[in-house]
C-alpha positions as CSV (number, residue, x, y, z in Angstrom):
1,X,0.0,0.0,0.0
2,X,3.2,2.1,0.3
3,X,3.1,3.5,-3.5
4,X,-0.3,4.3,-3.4
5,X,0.3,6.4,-0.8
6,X,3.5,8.0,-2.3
7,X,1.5,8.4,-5.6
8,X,-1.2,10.4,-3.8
9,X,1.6,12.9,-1.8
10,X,3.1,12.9,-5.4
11,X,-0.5,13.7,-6.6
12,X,-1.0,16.4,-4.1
13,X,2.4,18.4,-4.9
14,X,1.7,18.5,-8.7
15,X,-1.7,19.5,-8.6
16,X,-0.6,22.3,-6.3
17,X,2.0,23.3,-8.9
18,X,-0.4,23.2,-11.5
19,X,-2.9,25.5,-9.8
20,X,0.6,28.1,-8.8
21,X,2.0,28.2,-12.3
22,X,-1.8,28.1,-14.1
23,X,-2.9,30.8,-11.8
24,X,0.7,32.9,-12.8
25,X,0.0,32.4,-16.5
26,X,-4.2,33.6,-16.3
27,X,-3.2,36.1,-14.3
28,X,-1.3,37.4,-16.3
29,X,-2.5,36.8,-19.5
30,X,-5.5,38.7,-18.7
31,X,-3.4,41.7,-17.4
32,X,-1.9,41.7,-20.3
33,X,-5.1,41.7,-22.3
34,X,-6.1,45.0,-19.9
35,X,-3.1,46.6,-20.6
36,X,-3.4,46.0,-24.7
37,X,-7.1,47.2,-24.8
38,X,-6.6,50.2,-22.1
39,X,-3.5,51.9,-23.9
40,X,-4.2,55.5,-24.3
41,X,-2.3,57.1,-27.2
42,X,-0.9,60.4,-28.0
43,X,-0.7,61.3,-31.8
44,X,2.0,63.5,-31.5
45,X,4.0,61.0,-30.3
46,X,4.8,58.4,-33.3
47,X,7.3,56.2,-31.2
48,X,4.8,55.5,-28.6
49,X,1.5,53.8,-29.5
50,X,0.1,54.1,-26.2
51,X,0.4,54.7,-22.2
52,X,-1.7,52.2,-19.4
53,X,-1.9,54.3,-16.0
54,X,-2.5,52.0,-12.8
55,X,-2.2,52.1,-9.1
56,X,-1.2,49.1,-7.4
57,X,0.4,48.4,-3.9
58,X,0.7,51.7,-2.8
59,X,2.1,53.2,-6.0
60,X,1.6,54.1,-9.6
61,X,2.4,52.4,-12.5
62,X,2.8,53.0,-15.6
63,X,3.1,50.6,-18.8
64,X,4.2,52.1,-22.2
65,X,3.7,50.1,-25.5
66,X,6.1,51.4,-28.8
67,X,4.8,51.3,-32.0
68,X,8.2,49.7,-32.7
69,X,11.3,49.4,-30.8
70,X,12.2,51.5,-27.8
71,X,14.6,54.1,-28.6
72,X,16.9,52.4,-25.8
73,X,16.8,48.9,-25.5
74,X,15.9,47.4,-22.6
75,X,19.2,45.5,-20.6
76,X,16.6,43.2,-19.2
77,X,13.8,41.9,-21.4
78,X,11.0,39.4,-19.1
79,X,9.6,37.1,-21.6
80,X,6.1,35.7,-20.4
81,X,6.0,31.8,-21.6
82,X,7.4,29.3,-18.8
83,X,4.0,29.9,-17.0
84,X,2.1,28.3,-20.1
85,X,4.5,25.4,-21.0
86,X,4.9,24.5,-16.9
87,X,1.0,24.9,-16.6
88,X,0.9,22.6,-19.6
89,X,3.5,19.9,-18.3
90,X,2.1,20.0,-14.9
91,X,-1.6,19.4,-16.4
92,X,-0.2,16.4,-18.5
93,X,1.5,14.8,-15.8
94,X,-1.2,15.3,-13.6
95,X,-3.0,13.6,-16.4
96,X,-1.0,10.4,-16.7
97,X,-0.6,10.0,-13.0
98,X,-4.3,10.1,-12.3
99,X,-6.3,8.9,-15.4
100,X,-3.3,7.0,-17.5
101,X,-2.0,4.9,-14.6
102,X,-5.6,4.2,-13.4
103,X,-7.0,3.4,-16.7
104,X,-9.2,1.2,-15.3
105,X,-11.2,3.4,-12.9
106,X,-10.8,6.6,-14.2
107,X,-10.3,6.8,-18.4
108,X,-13.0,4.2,-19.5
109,X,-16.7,4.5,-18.8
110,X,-19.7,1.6,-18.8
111,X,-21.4,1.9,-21.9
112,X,-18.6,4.4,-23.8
113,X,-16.7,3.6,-27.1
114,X,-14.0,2.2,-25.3
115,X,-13.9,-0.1,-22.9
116,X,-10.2,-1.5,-22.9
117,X,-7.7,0.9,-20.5
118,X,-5.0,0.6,-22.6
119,X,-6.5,1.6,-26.0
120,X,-8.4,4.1,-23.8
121,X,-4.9,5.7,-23.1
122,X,-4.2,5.8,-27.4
123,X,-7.3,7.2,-27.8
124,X,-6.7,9.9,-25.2
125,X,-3.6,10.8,-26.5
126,X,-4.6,10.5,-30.4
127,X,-7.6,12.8,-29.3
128,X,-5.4,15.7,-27.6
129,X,-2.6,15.5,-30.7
130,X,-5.4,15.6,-33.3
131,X,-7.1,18.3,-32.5
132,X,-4.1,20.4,-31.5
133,X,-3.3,19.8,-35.1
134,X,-6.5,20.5,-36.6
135,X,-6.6,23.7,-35.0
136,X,-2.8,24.7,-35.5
137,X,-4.2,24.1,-39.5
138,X,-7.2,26.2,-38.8
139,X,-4.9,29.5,-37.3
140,X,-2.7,29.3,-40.1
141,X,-5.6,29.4,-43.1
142,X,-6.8,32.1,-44.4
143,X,-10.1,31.7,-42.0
144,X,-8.3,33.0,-39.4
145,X,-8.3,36.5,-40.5
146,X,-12.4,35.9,-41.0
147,X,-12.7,36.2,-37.2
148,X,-16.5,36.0,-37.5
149,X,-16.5,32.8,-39.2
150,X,-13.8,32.0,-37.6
151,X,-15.2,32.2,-34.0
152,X,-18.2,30.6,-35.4
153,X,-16.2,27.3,-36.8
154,X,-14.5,27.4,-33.3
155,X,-17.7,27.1,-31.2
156,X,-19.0,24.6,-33.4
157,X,-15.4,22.5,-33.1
158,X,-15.9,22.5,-29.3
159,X,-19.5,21.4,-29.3
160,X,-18.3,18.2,-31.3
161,X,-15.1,17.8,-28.9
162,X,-17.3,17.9,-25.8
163,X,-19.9,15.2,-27.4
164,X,-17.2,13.1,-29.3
165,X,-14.6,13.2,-25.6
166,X,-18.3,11.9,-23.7
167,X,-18.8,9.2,-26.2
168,X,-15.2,8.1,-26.0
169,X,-14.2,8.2,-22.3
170,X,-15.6,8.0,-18.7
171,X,-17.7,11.3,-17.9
172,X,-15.2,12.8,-15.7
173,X,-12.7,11.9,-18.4
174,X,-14.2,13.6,-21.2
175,X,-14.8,16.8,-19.0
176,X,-11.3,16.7,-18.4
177,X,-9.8,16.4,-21.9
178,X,-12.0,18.9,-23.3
179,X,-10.0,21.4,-20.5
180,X,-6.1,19.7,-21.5
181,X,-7.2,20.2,-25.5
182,X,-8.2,23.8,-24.9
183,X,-5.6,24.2,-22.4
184,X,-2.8,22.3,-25.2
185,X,-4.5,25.2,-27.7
186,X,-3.8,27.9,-25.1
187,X,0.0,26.4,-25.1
188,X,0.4,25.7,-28.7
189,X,-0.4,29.7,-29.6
190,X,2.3,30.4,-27.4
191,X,4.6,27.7,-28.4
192,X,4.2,28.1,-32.2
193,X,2.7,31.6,-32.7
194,X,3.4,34.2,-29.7
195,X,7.2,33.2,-28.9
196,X,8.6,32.7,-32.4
197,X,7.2,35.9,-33.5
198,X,8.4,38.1,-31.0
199,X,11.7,36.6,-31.7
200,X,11.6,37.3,-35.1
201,X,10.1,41.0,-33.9
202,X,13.5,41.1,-31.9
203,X,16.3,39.9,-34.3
204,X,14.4,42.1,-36.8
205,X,14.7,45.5,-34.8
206,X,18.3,44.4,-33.2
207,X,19.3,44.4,-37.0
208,X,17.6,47.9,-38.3
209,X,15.4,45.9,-40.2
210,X,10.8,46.3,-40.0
211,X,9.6,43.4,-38.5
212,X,7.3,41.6,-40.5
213,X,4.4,42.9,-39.2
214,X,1.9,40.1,-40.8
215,X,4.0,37.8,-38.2
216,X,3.2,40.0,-35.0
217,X,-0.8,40.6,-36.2
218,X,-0.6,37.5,-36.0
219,X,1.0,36.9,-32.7
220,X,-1.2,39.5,-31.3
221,X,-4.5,37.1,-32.6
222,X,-3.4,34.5,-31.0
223,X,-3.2,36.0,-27.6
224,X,-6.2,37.6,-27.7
225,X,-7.5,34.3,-28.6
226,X,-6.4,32.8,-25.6
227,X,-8.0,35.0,-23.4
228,X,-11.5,33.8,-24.6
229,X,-10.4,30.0,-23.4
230,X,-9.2,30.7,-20.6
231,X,-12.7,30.9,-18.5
232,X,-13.7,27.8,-20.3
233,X,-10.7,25.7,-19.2
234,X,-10.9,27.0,-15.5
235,X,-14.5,25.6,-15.2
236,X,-13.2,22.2,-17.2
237,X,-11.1,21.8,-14.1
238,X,-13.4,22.8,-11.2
239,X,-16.2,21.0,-12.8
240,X,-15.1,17.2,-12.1
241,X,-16.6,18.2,-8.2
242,X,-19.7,18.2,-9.6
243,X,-21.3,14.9,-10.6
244,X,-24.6,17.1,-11.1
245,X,-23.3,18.0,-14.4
246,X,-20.6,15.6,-15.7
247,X,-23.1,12.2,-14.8
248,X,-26.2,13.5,-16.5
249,X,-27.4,12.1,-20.2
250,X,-26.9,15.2,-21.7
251,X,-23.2,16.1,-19.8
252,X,-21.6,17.3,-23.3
253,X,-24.4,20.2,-24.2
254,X,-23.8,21.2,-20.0
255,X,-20.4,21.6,-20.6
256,X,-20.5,23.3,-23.8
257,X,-23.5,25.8,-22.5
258,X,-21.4,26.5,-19.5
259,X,-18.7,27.3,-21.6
260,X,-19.9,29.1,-24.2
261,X,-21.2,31.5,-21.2
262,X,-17.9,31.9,-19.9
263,X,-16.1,33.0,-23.2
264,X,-19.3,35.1,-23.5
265,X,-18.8,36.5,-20.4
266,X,-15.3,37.3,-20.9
267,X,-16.7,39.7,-24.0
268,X,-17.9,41.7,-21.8
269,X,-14.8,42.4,-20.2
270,X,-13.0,42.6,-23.7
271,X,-14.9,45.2,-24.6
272,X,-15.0,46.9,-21.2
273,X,-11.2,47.6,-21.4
274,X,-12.1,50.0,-24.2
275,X,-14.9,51.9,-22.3
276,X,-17.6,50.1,-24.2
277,X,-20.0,49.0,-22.0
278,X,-22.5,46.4,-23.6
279,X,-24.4,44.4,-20.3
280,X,-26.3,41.9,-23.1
281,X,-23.6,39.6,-23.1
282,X,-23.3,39.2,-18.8
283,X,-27.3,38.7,-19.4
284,X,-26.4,36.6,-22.7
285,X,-23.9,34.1,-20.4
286,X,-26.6,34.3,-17.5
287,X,-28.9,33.4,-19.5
288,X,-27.0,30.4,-21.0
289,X,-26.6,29.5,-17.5
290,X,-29.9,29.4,-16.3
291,X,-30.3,27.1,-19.6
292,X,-28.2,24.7,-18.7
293,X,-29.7,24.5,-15.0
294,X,-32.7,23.7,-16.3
295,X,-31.9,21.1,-19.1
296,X,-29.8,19.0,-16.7
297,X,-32.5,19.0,-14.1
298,X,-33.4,15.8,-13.1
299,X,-36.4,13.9,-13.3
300,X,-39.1,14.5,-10.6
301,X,-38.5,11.2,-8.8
302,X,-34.8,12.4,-8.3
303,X,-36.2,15.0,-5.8
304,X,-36.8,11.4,-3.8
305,X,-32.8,11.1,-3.9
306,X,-33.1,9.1,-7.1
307,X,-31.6,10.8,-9.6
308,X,-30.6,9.5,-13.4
309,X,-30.7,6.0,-14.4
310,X,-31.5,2.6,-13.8
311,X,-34.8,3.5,-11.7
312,X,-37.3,3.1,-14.3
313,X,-37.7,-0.7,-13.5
314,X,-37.0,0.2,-9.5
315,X,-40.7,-0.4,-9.0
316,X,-41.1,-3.5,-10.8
317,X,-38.6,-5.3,-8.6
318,X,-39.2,-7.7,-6.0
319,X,-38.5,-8.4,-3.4
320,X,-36.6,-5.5,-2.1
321,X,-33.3,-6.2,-0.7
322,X,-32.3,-7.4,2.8
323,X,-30.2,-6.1,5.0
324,X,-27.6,-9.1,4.2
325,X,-28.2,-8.8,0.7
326,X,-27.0,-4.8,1.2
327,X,-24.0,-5.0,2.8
328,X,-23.0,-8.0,0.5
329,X,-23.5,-5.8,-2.5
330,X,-21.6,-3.4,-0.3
331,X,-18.4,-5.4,0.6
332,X,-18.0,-6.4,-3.0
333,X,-19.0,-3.2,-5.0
334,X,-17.5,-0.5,-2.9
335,X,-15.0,-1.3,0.0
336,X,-12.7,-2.4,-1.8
337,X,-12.3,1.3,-2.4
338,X,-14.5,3.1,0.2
339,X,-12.8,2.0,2.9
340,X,-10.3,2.3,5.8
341,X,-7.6,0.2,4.3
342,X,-8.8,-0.1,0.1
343,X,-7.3,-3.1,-1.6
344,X,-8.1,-1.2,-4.7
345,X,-4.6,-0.6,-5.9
346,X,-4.5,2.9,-7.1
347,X,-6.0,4.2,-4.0
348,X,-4.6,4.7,-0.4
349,X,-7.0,6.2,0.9
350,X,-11.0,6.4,0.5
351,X,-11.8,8.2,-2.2
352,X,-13.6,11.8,-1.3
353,X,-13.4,11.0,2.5
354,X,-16.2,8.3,1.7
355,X,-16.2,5.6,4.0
356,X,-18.8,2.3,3.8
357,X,-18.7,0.2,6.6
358,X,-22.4,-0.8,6.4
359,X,-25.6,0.3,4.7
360,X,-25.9,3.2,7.5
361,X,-23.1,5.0,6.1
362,X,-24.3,4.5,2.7
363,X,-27.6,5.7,3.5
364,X,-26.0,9.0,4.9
365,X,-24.6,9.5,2.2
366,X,-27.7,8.3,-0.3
367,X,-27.4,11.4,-2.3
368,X,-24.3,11.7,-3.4
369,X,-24.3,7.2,-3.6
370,X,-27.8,7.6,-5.6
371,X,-26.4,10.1,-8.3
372,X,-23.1,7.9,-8.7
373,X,-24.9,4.6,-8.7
374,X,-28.0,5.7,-10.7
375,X,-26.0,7.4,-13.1
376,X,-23.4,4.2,-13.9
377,X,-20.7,5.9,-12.6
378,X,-20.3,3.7,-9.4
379,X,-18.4,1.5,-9.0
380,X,-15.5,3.2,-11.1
381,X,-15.7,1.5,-14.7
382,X,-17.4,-1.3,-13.5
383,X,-14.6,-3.3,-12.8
384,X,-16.7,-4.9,-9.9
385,X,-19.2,-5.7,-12.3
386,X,-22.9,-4.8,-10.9
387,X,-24.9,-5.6,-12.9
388,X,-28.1,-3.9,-14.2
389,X,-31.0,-5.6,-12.0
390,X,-28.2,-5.4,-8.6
391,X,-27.8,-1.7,-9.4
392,X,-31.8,-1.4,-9.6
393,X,-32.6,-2.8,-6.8
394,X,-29.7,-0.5,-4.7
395,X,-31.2,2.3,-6.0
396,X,-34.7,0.6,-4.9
397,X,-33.2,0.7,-1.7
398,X,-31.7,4.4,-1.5
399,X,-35.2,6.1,-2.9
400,X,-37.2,3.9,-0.5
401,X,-34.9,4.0,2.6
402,X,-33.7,6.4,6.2
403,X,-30.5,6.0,8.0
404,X,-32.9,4.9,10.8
405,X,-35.1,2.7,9.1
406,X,-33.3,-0.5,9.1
407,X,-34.2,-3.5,7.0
């Protein structure tokens, strides 16, 4: 049980890095984004193309932007792109150590595409390279300068990556990889469009020749781009707490809605840095909100703690299950994770604190037990293999029973 353990510390450290080095590159992407869109300009002076006044800590700031070069150049020159590629290689590895090296609970799904772990793992990867590739083809065509169409092909792209990534993979799993191919996107502008172009902006001006200013327009596209994803990736990642969303029959169009109101949302503030104050689209990604709440709500027997799945044969089953017959389907379907000591192998500990000793405890927990039961996402994969009458008649027994009622 020792590398389980170390796997989790391992676990912990990584995902803390991730959230340090994600919240660095966010932050100050969108700074930057503030800056760009807030730069006031004086036309008699044709070195400068414009002047950002802030106060900050005490102090004010202020950040100048040349049309060109500086007449002195800097000694010191901060380059902004180790925050994306360690946000991206700390999302990755957070991505093989949790979902890669347990294939098996965590990458396939009952009932997906794919069912074997280790094709599940190809398919991950393939789906991630793909469509990093697609959409490096897409920035370079000539669409790109169409940013109407262009925004429109975009949306469209990600309402077939969030359907395609929940037909493919576990829910939780295609929740996640739509966030690492947005997230790869994010990295890949900055990898293959933002760095090499202000490179070439600075060999160009070093030499007394005119950058090519195609290259930085650009460059420039790109990052503004990215701004528009990043609200979108942020709720991929703070989305797998909520089963709510990612376990219901229509999970893809929730995550798309949800996202779509995000970048909407960050439209607003777009067009706020340049005093334009249009409050349709906060109302717009409210509204696509309030959509989603009420497409994903759940039947009306799920107000009974029965939500999703399997219970529309509930009634027709008898007899209902003893108290033996409970803590059987207990022992075998989820203690060997949901316990003190799991024999699971990829866990050390219980997984969300959740701890099963007998039906009381699961009956405490019967709402968050009937959603992951209902819904086929308990037990993980279905490696334990309950099958479709066992899982019936648990849910028979969460809708119907009270911590105190015995059996």
């Amino acid at each position: 049980m020792m590398v389980p353990y170390w796997l989790e510390w391992f676990e912990l450290l990584l995902r803390w890095l991730h959230l340090l080095v994600g919240v660095a590159w966010i932050g100050a992407s969108l700074h930057f984004v503030l800056v760009d869109r807030s730069l006031i300009s004086d036309p008699e002076d044709e070195v400068v193309k414009g002047r950002f006044w802030a106060i900050h800590g005490g102090g004010v700031y202020q950040f100048t932007k040349y049309n060109l070069a500086p007449p002195e150049w800097p000694a010191t020159l901060h380059w902004s792109k180790w925050e994306a590629y360690t946000t991206w290689l700390t999302g990755m590895g957070l991505l093989t150590l949790i979902y890669y090296l347990r294939s098996d609970a965590y990458l396939v799904g009952a009932g997906k595409w794919v069912t074997d772990p280790g094709q599940a793992i190809w398919v991950s990867l393939g789906l991630i390279a793909s469509s990093l590739a697609f959409y490096e083809g897409l920035i370079r065509s000539p669409l790109a300068r169409r940013t109407g169409l262009f925004a429109a092909l975009i949306i469209v792209l990600v309402l077939i990556l969030c359907w395609l990534s929940a037909q493919l993979l576990s829910n939780r799993a295609a929740f996640i990889h739509v966030g690492v191919i947005l997230g790869s996107i994010m990295v890949g502008n900055v990898f293959f469009g933002i760095i090499p172009a202000q490179k070439a902006f600075v060999e160009a001006v070093q030499a007394g020749r005119d950058p090519d200013v195609a290259l930085t327009l650009a460059a420039r596209h790109r990052s503004f781009f990215n701004n528009y994803l990043t609200m979108p990736v942020l709720f991929c990642m703070v989305s797998l707490h909520f089963p709510l969303l990612y376990q219901h029959s229509l999970n893809f169009l929730g995550l798309f809605l949800v996202m779509f109101a995000g970048a909407v949302a960050r439209h607003f503030f777009n067009l706020r840095h340049l005093n334009i104050l249009h409050w349709r689209y906060l109302w717009m990604a409210a509204g696509l909100v309030v959509l989603t709440m009420l497409l994903l709500r759940p039947p009306v027997q799920a107000e009974n703690n029965a939500p999703n799945a399997s219970s529309e044969t509930v009634e027709s089953i008898e007899p209902a299950l003893t108290k033996a017959e409970v803590d059987g389907l207990m022992m075998t379907h989820c203690a060997n994770c949901h316990s003190a000591s799991p024999t699971h192998p990829g866990f050390a500990t219980a997984p969300g604190g959740l701890y099963f000793v007998d039906q009381e405890d699961l009956l405490r927990q019967s709402v968050r037990a009937a959603s992951a039961i209902g819904s086929g996402y308990m037990p993980l994969g279905n490696m334990t293999k309950l099958s479709r009458a066992e899982r019936a008649r648990l849910m028979r027994f969460l809708i119907t029973s009270k911590p105190e009622d015995g059996v």
